[in-house]
C-alpha positions in Angstrom: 84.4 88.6 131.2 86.5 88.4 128.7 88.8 91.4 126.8 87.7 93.8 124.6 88.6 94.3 120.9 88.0 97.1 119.3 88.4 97.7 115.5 87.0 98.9 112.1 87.1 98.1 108.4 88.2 100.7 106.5 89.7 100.7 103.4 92.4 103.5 103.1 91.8 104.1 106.6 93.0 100.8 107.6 91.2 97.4 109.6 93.1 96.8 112.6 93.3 93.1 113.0 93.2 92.1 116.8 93.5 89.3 118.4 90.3 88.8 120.2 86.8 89.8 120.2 84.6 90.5 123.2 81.8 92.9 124.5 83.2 95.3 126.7 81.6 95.5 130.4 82.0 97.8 133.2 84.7 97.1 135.3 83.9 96.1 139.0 85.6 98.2 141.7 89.5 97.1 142.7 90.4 96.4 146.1 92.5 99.1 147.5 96.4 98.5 146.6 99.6 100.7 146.4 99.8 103.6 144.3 101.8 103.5 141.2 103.5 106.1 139.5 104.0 104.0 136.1 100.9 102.7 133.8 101.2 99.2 132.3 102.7 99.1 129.2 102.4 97.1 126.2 104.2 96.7 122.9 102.3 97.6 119.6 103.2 96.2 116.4 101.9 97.2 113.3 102.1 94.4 110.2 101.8 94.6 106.6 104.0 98.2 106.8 106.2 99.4 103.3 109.6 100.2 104.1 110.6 103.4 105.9 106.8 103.8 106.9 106.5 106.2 109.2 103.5 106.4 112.0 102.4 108.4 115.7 100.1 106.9 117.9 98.0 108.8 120.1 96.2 107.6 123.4 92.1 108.3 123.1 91.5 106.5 126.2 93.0 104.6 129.7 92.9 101.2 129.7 93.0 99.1 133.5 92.8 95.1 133.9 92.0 94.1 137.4 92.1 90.5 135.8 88.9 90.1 134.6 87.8 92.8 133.4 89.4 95.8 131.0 88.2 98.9 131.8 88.5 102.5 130.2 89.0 105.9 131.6 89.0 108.9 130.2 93.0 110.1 130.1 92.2 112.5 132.5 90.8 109.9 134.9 93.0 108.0 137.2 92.0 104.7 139.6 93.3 103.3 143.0 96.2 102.1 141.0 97.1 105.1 139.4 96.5 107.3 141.2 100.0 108.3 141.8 100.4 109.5 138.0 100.1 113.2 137.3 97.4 114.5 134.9 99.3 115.9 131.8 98.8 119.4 129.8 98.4 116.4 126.8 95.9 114.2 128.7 93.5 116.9 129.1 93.8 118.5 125.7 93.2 114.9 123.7 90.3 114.2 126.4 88.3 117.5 125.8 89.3 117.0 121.7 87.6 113.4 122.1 84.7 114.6 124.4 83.9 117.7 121.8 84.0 115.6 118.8 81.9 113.1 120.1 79.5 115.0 121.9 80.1 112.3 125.1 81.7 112.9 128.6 82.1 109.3 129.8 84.9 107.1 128.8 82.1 104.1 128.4 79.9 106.1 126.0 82.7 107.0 123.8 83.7 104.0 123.9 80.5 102.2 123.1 79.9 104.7 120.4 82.9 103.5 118.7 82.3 100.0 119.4 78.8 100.4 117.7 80.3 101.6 114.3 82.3 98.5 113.7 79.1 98.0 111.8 79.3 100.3 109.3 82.9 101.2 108.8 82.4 104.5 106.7 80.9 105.8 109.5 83.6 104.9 111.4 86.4 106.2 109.6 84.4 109.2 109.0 84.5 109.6 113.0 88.4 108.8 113.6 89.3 111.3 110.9 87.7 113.9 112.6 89.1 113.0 115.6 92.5 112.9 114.0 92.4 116.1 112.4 91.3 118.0 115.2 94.2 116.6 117.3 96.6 117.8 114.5 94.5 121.1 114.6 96.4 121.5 117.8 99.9 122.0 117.0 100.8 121.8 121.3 99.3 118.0 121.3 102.2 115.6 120.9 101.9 112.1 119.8 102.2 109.3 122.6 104.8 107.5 120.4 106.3 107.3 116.9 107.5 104.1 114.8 109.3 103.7 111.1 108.7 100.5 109.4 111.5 97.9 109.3 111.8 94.6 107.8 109.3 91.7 109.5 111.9 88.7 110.0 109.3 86.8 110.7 107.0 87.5 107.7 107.9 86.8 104.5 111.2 88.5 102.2 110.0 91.9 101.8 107.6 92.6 104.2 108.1 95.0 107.4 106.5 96.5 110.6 106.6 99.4 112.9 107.4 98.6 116.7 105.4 100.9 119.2 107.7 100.3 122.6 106.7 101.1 126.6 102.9 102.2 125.1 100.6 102.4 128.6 97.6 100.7 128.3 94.4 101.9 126.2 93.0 102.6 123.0 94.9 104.4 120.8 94.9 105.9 116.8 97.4 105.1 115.2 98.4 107.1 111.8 100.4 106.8 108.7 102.5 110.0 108.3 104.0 109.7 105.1 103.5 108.1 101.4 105.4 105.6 101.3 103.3 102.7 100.1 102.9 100.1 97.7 101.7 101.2 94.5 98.3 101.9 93.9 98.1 101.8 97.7 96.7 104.3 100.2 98.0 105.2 103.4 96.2 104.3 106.5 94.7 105.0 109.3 94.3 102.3 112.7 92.7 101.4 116.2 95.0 99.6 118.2 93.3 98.0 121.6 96.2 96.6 124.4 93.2 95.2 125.9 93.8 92.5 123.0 97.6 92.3 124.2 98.9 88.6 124.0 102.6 88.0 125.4 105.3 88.2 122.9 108.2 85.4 123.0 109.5 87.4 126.2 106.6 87.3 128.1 106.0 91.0 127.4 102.5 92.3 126.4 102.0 92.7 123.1 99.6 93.9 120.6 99.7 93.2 117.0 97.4 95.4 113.9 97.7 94.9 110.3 97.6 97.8 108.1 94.7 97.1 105.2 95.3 99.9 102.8 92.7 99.8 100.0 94.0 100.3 95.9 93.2 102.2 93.0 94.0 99.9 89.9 94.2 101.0 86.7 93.2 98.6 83.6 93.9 99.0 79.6 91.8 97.9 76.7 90.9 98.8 73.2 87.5 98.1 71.9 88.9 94.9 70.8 89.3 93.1 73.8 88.4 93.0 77.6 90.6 95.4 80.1 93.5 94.1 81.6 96.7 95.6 83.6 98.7 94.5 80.6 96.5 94.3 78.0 97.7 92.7 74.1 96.1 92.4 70.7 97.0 93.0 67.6 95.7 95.4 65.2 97.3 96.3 61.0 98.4 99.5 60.1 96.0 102.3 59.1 93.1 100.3 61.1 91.5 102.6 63.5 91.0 101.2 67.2 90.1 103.2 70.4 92.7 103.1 73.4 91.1 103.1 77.1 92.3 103.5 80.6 90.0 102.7 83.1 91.1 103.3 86.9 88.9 102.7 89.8 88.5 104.6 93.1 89.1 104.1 96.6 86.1 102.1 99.1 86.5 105.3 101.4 85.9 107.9 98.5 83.2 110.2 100.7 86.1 110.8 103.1 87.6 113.1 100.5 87.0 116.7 100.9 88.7 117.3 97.5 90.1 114.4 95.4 92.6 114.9 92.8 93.6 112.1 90.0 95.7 112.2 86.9 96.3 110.3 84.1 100.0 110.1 82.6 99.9 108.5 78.9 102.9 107.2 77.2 102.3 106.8 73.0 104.9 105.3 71.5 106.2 107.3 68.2 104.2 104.2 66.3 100.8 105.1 67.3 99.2 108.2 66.2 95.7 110.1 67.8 93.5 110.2 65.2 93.1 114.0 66.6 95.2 116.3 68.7 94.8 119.5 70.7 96.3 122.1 69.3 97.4 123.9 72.6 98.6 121.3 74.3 100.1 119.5 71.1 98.4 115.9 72.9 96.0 113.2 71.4 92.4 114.6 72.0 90.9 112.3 74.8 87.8 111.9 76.4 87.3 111.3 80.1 84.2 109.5 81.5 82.8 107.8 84.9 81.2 104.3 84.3 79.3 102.9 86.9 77.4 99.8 86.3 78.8 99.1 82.9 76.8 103.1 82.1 79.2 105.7 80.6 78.8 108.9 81.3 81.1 111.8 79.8 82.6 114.2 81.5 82.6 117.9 80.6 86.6 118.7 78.8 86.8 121.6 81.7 87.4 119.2 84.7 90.7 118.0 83.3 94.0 119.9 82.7 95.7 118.3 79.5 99.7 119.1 79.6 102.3 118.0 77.5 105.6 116.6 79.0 109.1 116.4 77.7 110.1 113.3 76.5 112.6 111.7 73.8 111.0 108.2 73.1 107.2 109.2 72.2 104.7 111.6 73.7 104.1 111.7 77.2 100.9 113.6 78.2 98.9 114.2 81.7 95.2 114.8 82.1 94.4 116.1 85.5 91.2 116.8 87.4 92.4 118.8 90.2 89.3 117.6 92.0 87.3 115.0 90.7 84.6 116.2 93.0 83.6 118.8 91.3 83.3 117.1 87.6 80.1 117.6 85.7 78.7 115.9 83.1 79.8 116.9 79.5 76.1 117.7 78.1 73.7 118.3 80.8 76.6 119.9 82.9 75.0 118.5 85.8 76.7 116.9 89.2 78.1 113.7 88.2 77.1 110.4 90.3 80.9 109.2 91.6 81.5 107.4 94.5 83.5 104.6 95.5 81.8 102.1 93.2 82.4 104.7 90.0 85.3 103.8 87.6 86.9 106.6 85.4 87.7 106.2 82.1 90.2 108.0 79.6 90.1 106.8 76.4 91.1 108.2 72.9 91.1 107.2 69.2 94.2 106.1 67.4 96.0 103.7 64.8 99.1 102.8 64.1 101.5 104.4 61.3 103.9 103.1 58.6 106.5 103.5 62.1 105.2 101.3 63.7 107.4 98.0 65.6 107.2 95.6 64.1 106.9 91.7 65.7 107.2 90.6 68.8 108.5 93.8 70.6 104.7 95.8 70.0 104.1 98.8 70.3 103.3 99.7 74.2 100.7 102.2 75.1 101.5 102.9 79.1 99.6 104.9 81.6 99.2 105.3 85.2 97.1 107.4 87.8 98.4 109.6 90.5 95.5 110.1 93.3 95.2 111.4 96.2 96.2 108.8 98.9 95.3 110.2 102.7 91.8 111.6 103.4 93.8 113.6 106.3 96.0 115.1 103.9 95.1 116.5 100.9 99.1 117.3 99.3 99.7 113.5 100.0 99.1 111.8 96.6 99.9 107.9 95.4 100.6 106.2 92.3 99.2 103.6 90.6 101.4 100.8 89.1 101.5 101.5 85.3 99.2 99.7 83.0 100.1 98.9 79.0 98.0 97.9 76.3 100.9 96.2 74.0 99.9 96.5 70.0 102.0 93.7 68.0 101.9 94.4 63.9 103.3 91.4 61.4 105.6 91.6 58.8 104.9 89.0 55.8 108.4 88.4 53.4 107.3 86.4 50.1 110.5 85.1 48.2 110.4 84.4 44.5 112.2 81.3 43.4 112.8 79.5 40.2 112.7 75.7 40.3 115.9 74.8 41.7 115.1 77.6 44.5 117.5 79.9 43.1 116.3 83.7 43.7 114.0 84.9 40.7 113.5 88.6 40.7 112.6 89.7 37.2 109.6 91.3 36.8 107.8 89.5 39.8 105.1 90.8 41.6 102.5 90.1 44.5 99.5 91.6 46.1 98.3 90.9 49.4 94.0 90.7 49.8 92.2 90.4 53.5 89.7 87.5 53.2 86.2 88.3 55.0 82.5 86.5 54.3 82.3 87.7 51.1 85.7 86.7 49.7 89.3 88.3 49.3 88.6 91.4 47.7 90.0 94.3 50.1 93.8 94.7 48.7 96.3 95.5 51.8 98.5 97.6 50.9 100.7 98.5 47.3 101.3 96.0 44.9 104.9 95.3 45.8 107.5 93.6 43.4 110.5 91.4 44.2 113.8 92.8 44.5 117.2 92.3 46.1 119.5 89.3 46.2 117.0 87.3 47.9 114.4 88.5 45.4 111.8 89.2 48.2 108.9 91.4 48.5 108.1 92.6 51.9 104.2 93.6 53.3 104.2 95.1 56.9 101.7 96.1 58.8 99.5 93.4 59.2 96.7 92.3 61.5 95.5 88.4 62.7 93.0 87.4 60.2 93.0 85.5 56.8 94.5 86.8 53.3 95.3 85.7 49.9 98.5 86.6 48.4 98.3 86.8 44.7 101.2 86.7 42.3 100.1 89.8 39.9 103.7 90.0 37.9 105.7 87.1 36.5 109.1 86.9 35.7 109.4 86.6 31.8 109.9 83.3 30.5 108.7 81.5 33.5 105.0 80.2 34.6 103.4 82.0 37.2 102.4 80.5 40.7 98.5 80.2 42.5 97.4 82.2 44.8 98.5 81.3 48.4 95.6 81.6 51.3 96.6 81.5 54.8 94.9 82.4 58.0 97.5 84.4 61.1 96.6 83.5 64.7 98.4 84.8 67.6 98.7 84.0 71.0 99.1 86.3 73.6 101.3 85.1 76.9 103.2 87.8 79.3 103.9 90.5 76.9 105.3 88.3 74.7 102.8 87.2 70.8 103.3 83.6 68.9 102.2 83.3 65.7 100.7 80.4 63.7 99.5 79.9 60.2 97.0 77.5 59.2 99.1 76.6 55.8 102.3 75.0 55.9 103.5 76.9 53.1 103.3 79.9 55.2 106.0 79.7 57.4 105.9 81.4 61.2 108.9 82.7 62.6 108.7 82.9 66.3 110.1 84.5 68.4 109.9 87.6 65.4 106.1 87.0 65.1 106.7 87.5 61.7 106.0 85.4 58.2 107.8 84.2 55.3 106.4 82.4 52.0 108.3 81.2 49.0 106.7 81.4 45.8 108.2 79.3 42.8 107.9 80.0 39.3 108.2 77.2 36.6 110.5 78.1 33.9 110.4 76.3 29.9 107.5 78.2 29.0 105.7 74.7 27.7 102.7 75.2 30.7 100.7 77.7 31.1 99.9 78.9 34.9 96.0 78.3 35.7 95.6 81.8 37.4 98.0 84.0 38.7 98.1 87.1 36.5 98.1 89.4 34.1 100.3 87.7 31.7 98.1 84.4 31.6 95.3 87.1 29.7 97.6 88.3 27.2 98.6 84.8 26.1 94.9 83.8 25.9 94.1 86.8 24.1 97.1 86.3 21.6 96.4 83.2 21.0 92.3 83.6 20.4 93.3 86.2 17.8 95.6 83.3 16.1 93.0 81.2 15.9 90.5 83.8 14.9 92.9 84.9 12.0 93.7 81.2 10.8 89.8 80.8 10.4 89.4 83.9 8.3 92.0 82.9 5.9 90.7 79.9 5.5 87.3 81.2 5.0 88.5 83.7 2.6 90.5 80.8 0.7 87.3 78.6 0.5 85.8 81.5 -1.2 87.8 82.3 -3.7 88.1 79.0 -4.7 84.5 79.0 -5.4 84.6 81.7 -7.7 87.1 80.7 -9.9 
């Protein structure tokens, strides 16, 4: 026959990756040999470990290999060939923990009935945390061997493992004792099987896992665009949008007696909550679950809102100190969250007059601290953070005479958005030109067309047409670069900002064919020439007659 594997899919109670897989039989009886008074050992190595990782392994059951077979005993038990080894106070307290939890009294049924879970690996998991925790209920039970994490030279730069050493032979549980993990990871939880031992480059046996851990990832959006961990757009000044954070939760969920998760929000001094609590001084946000693309919203009493101290913004938390027990905002019935359920934080905003301008944005960062260890229910982890980056533009227009030279008397511009029906929505103040550069400045802006419009013109000189341009960015790594779809309009990257030079003609012997006011007053001026030459003449012509 050939040996056993045992192991279970989990997700932040970990897979343990063996090395074979077989059906375990019954092993046949041993001819007689020596005693022994020390059990086969084997070396157990855990993969895929963070750094200073800490785990304890306990034994469940005896493992024997006669050569063909691997058989199990209970700890308690002892063969032909071990018969020489005393029975320990710590054998026969982890036997009669594994024999009351699982309601079996033979090493095969237990056995079998963990076998037979592989299937489903909740129910799995489900079993080896009860086993665990009533182990730990038992303060007198001591581990059967202990391991920190240290770097893998054989894997890749960066990755460690934890060496179990002299382990005797059988299946043991193997757990994660502290929180340090990845983040957004969880820690974990393993079956290790020595009758999967393969001989290490000594020719010692050896048994390898992998810790699996499963993540909680956190995405950002507005209602602009599709989530992502770093999420961009762009969005002008004044324009409302509405910020989300969507984080997911873990595949082993239901092992959760209580499960705690927090949101901490970073808002830049730019960006502005169209609302805020008055208690806690934070943006008024709204929590929801969303499961199958449904929203549901959660009732304001599940979550703690807190403001924290910070110099660059506003920094706020909103904490369910157990998710479990969330209802629904207005039925205030039992929500439907599980491990397929997403959670949602989301809150409406726009950016102010303060806002960054360009290519630096204005970063919206959050992150989720959840409970990480089904066995522990103080042992939280952290997500890695999430930003939704806002860009604004800033459009310069510089007024010119002929030869180029800076013209700032009297000019003036306004800026129109273009949409189907024309450009007709006015962005912003009229601004005029001033400085040594004679420039007006517009900030704020959004992608999208516009029309800037000269609406003051320097006396004595001819004003300019209207200029139409159209801003498109592109988004790429945190960074934004700009084009514009007339040449005129000139982008200037890395900034992501604009610059247009408008030229007036000087002489006064052409008249501008739109542009502004001062085109109508010469019109009208010279309409009311005309109209008065005609009457005189007219009234000439008559008197003439009479005479």
């Amino acid at each position: 026959m050939r040996k056993t594997t045992s192991r279970f899919a989990a997700a932040i109670l970990a897979v343990a990756t063996l090395a074979a897989s077989a059906v375990m039989a019954a092993a046949p009886a041993r001819k007689a040999q020596a005693v022994t008074t020390a059990w086969p050992t084997s070396e157990i190595v855990v993969h895929g470990a963070m750094q200073r990782a800490t785990f304890e392994a306990y034994r469940l059951l005896n493992s024997t290999d006669d050569g063909t077979n691997y058989s199990y005993t209970l700890r308690t038990q002892r063969d032909s060939s071990t018969s020489g080894i005393k029975v320990s106070d710590n054998d026969t307290k982890i036997t009669n923990v594994l024999t009351n939890v699982t309601g079996k009294t033979s090493a095969s049924d237990i056995y079998d009935l963990l076998n037979d879970m592989t299937s489903d690996s909740l129910a799995l998991e489900r079993q080896m945390k009860t086993i665990y925790q009533a182990i730990k209920a038992d303060p007198t039970i001591t581990q059967d061997g202990t391991a920190t994490a240290n770097k893998d030279d054989t894997q890749n730069a960066g990755a460690y493992q934890a060496t179990f050493t002299d382990m005797p032979q059988g299946y043991y549980l193997i757990a994660q004792t502290n929180d340090s993990s990845a983040a957004g990871s969880t820690v974990s939880l393993l079956i290790a099987n020595t009758a999967n031992s393969t001989k290490d480059a000594a020719g010692n046996p050896s048994v390898d896992v992998k810790v699996k851990t499963d993540t909680v990832q956190l995405m950002s959006a507005t209602d602009q665009g599709e989530a992502a961990a770093q999420y961009q757009d762009d969005v002008a000044v004044g324009t409302d949008f509405t910020w989300s954070a969507t984080g997911t939760l873990p595949a082993n969920y239901a092992l959760y007696d209580a499960y705690k998760y927090v949101f901490t929000v970073k808002i830049p001094a730019g960006v502005a909550a169209d609302s805020t609590d008055k208690s806690s001084g934070c943006p008024v946000a709204t929590a929801s679950t969303v499961n199958d693309s449904h929203e549901t919203p959660i009732a304001s009493d599940a979550y703690t809102v807190q403001k924290l101290a910070d110099g660059t913004g506003t920094v706020c938390t909103y904490s369910f100190g157990n998710l479990k027990t969330a209802k629904a905002s207005d039925t205030k019935a039992s929500l439907t969250i599980d491990a397929g359920t997403d959670i949602r934080l989301s809150m409406k905003a726009h950016l102010t007059s303060g806002a960054t301008l360009g290519n630096k944005g204005n970063i919206i960062s959050s992150s989720v601290s959840y409970s990480s260890n089904p066995l522990d229910s103080a042992m939280t982890g952290t997500t890695a953070e999430s930003t939704a980056t806002l860009y604004t533009y800033k459009l310069t227009v510089k007024n010119t005479d002929n030869s180029g030279k800076p013209l700032a008397n009297g000019a003036k511009y306004s800026l129109y958005s273009c949409g189907d029906n024309g450009c007709n929505t006015q962005v912003g103040a009229e601004t005029e030109a001033s400085g040594d550069d004679a420039s007006a400045v517009f900030s704020g802006l959004g992608s999208g067309a516009y029309e800037l419009r000269e609406t003051g013109i320097p006396a004595g000189y001819s004003g300019a047409d209207p200029v139409q341009f159209t801003v498109t960015p592109t988004f790429n790594n945190g960074t934004v670069t700009l084009t514009s779809n007339n040449p005129s309009v000139v982008v200037v990257n890395p900034d992501a900002s604009l610059t247009v030079t408008v030229k007036n003609t000087s002489g006064g012997g052409l008249l501008p064919s739109t542009g502004g006011v001062g085109v109508i007053i010469l019109y009208v001026c010279g309409l009311l020439l005309v109209a008065g030459a005609i009457a005189g003449i007219v009234v000439a012509v008559r008197r003439r007659n009479r005479e």
